[in-house]
C-alpha positions as CSV (number, residue, x, y, z in Angstrom):
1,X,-108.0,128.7,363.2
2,X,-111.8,127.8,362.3
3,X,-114.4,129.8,364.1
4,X,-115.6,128.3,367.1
5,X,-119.1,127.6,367.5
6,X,-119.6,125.3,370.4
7,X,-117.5,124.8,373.5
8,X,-117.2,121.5,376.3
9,X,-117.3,122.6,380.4
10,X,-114.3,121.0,382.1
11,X,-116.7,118.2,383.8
12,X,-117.6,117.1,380.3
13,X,-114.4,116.7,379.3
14,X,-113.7,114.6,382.2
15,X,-116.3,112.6,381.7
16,X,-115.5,112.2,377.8
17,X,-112.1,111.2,378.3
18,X,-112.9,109.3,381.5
19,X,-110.2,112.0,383.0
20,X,-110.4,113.5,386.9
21,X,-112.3,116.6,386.4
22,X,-109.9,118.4,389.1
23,X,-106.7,116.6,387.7
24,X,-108.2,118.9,384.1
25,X,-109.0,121.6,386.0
26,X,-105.4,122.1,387.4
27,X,-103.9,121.5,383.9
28,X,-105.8,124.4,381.9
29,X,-105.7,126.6,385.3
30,X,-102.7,127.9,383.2
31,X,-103.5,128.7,379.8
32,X,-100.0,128.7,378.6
33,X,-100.2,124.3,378.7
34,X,-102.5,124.5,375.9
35,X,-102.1,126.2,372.5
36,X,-103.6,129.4,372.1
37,X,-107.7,129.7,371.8
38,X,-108.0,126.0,373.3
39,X,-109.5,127.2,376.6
40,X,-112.2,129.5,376.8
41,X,-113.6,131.4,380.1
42,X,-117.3,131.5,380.0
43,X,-118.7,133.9,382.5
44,X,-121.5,133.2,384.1
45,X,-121.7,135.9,386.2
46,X,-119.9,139.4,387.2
47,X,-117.7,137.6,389.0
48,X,-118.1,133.5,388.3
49,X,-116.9,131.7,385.1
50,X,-116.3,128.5,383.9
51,X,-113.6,126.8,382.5
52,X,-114.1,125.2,379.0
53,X,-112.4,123.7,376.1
54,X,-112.5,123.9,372.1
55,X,-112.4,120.6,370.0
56,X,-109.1,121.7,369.2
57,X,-108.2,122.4,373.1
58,X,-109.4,118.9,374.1
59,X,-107.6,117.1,371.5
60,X,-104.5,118.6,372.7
61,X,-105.2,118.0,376.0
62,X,-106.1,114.4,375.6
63,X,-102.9,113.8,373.6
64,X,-100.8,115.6,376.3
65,X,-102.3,113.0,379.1
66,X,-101.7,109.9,376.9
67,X,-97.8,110.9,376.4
68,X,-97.3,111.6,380.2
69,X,-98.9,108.5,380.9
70,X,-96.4,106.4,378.7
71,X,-94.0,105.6,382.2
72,X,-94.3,105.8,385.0
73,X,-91.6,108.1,385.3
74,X,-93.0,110.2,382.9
75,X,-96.9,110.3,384.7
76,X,-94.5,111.4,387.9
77,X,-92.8,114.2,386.1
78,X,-96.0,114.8,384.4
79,X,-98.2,115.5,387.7
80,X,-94.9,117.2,388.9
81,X,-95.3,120.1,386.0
82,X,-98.6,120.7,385.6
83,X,-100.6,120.1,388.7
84,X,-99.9,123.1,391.8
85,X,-102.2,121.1,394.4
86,X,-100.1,118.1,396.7
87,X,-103.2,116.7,397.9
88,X,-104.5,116.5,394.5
89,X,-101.4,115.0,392.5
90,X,-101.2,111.9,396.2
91,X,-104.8,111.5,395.4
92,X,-104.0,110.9,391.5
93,X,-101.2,109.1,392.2
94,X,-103.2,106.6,394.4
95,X,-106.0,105.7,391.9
96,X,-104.9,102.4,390.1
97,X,-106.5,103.0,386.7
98,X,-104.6,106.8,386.9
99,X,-101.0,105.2,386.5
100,X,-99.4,104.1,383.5
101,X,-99.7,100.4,382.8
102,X,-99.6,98.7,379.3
103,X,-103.8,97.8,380.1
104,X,-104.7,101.4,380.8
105,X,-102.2,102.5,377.9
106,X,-104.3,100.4,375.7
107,X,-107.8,101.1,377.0
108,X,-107.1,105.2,376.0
């Protein structure tokens, strides 16, 4: 693995990969769903930190969201796995431009 020298904060991602910044938070709240050294902690504090992501952990992360969103089935199952919070996964599920349909498949 290169060295890393810069990292991206969650609500960049989001806004990069025109993602939910919560639905991204929930997925790398557990650093076993991406490989190794993707996520990085930055503390900001003795007892704050942020959540961020290496090129390499965004990548991965990006790729992971465009297979789940290849069905609908799959987006289901998807949300299912890797997201703990009901209220959260209804909320996903409710945005139009969240579920898997050939236009959004195309537009990411």
């Amino acid at each position: 693995m290169a060295t890393v020298t810069h990292v991206f904060s969650i609500d960049y991602v989001a806004k990069l990969l025109d993602e939910d910044a919560e639905l991204l938070q929930a997925i790398v709240s557990n650093d076993d769903n991406l490989s190794y050294g993707g996520i990085i902690s930055v503390y900001t504090g003795p007892d704050e930190a942020i959540t961020s992501l290496t090129s390499d952990g965004m990548e991965e992360l990006e790729q992971m969201l465009v297979h789940a969103r290849r069905t609908a089935d799959e987006w289901n199952d998807f949300l299912d796995a890797f997201v703990d919070d009901e209220e959260l996964i209804a909320r996903i599920k409710t945005k139009p431009d969240y579920a898997p349909t050939s236009a959004n498949l195309r537009r990411r």
